[in-house]
C-alpha positions as protocol buffer text, in pm:
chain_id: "A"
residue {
  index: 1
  type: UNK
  ca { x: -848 y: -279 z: 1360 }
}
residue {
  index: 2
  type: UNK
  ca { x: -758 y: -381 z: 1013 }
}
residue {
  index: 3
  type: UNK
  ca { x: -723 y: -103 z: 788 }
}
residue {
  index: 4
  type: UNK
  ca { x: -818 y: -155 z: 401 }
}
residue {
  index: 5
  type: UNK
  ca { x: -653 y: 120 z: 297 }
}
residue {
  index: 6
  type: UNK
  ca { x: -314 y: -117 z: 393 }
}
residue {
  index: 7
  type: UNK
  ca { x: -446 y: -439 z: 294 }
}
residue {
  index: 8
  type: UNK
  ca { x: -185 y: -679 z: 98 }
}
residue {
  index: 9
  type: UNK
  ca { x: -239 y: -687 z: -264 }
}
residue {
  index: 10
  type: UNK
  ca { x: -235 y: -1053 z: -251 }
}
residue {
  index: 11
  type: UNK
  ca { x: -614 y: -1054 z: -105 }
}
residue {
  index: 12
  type: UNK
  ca { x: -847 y: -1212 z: -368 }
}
residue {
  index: 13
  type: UNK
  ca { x: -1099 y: -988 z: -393 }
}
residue {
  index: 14
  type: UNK
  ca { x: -1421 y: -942 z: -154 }
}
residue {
  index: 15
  type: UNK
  ca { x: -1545 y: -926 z: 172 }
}
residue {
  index: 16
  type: UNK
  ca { x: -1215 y: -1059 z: 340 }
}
residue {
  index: 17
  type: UNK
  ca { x: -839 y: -929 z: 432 }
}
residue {
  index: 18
  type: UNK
  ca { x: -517 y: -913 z: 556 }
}
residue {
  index: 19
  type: UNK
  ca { x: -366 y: -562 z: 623 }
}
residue {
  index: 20
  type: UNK
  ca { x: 6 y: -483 z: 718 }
}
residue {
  index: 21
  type: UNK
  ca { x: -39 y: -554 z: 1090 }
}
residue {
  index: 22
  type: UNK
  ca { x: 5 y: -923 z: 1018 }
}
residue {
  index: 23
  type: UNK
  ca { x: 257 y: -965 z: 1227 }
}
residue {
  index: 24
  type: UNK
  ca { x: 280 y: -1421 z: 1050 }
}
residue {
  index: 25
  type: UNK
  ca { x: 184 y: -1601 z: 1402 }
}
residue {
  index: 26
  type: UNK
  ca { x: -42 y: -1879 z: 1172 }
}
residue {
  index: 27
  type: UNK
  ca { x: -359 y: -1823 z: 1320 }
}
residue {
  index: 28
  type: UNK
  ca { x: -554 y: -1794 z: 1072 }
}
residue {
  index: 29
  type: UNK
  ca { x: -393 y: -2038 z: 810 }
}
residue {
  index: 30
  type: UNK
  ca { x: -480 y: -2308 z: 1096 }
}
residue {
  index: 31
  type: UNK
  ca { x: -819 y: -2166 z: 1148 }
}
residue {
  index: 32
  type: UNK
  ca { x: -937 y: -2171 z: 796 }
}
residue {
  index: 33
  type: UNK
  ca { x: -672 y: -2298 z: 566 }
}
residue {
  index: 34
  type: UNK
  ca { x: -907 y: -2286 z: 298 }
}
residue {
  index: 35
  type: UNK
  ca { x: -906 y: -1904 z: 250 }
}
residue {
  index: 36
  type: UNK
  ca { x: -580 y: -1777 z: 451 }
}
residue {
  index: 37
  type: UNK
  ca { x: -236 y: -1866 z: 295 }
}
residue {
  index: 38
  type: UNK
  ca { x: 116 y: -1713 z: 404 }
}
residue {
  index: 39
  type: UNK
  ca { x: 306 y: -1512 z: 147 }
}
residue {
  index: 40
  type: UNK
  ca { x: 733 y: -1698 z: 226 }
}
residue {
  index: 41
  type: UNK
  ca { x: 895 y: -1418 z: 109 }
}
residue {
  index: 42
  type: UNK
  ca { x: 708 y: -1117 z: 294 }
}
residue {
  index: 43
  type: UNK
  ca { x: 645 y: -1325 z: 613 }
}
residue {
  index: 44
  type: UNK
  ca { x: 238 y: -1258 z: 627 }
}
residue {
  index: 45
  type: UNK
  ca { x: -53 y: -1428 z: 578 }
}
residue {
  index: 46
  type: UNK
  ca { x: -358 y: -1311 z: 302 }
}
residue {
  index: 47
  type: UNK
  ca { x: -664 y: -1403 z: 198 }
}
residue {
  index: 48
  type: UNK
  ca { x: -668 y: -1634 z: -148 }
}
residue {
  index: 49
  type: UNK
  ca { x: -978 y: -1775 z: -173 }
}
residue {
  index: 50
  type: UNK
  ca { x: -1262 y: -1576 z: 17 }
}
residue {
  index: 51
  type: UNK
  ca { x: -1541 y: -1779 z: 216 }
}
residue {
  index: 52
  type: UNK
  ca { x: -1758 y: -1897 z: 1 }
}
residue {
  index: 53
  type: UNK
  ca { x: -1983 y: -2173 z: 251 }
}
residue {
  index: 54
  type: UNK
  ca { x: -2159 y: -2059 z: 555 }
}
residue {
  index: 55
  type: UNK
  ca { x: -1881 y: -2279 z: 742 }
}
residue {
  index: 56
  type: UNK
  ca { x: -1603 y: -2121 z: 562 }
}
residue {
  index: 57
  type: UNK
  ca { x: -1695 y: -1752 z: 640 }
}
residue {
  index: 58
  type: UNK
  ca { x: -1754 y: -1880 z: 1011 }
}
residue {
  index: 59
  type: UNK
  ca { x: -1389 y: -2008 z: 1045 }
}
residue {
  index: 60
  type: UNK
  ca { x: -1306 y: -1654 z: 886 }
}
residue {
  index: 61
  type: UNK
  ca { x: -1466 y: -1471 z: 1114 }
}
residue {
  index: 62
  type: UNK
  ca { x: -1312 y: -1678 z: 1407 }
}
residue {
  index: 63
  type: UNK
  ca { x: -969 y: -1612 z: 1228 }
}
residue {
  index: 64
  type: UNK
  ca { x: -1067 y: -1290 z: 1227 }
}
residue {
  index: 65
  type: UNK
  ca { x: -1169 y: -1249 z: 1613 }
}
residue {
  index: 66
  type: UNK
  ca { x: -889 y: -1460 z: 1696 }
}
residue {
  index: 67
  type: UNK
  ca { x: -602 y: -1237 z: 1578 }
}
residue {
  index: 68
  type: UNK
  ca { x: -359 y: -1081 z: 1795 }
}
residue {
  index: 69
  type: UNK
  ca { x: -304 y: -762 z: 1610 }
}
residue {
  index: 70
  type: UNK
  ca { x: -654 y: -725 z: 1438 }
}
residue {
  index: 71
  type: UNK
  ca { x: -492 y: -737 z: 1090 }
}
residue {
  index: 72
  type: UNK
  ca { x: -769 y: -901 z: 954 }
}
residue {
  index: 73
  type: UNK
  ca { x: -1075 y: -707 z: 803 }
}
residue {
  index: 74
  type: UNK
  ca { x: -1461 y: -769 z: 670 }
}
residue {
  index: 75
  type: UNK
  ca { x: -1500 y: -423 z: 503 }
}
residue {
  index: 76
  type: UNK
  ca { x: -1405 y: -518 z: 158 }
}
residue {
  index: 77
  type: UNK
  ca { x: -1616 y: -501 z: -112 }
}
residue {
  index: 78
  type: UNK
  ca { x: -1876 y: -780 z: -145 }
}
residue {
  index: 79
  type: UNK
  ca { x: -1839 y: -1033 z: -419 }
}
């Protein structure tokens, strides 16, 4: 379970993140490319755009079901 405590500072703020669990397997990015981009030099994905459609938050929370390591979270503050 994602932690927010350990979220990347990358995440735009809101509803959405990434922790340090990510372990980069591009899940997300292909789920909803929109919102999820990968950071080259760390070797992780993060939120930079949170969902702002009813489709995009679906994809998000598919990313987010999806994910082998549960690195991503919905516990962050609402925008």
């Amino acid at each position: 379970m994602a932690d927010i405590a350990n979220k990347y500072s990358e995440n735009k703020g809101g509803k959405f993140y990434v922790d340090n669990q990510c372990i980069d397997c591009d899940l997300c990015r292909e789920t909803a490319p929109k919102n999820f981009m990968r950071n080259d030099d760390g070797g992780y994905s993060y939120v930079f755009k949170q969902a702002e459609t009813p489709e995009e938050h679906a994809q998000c929370k598919e990313a987010q079901e999806g994910c082998p390591v549960e690195a991503i979270g919905d516990d962050g503050p609402q925008s």
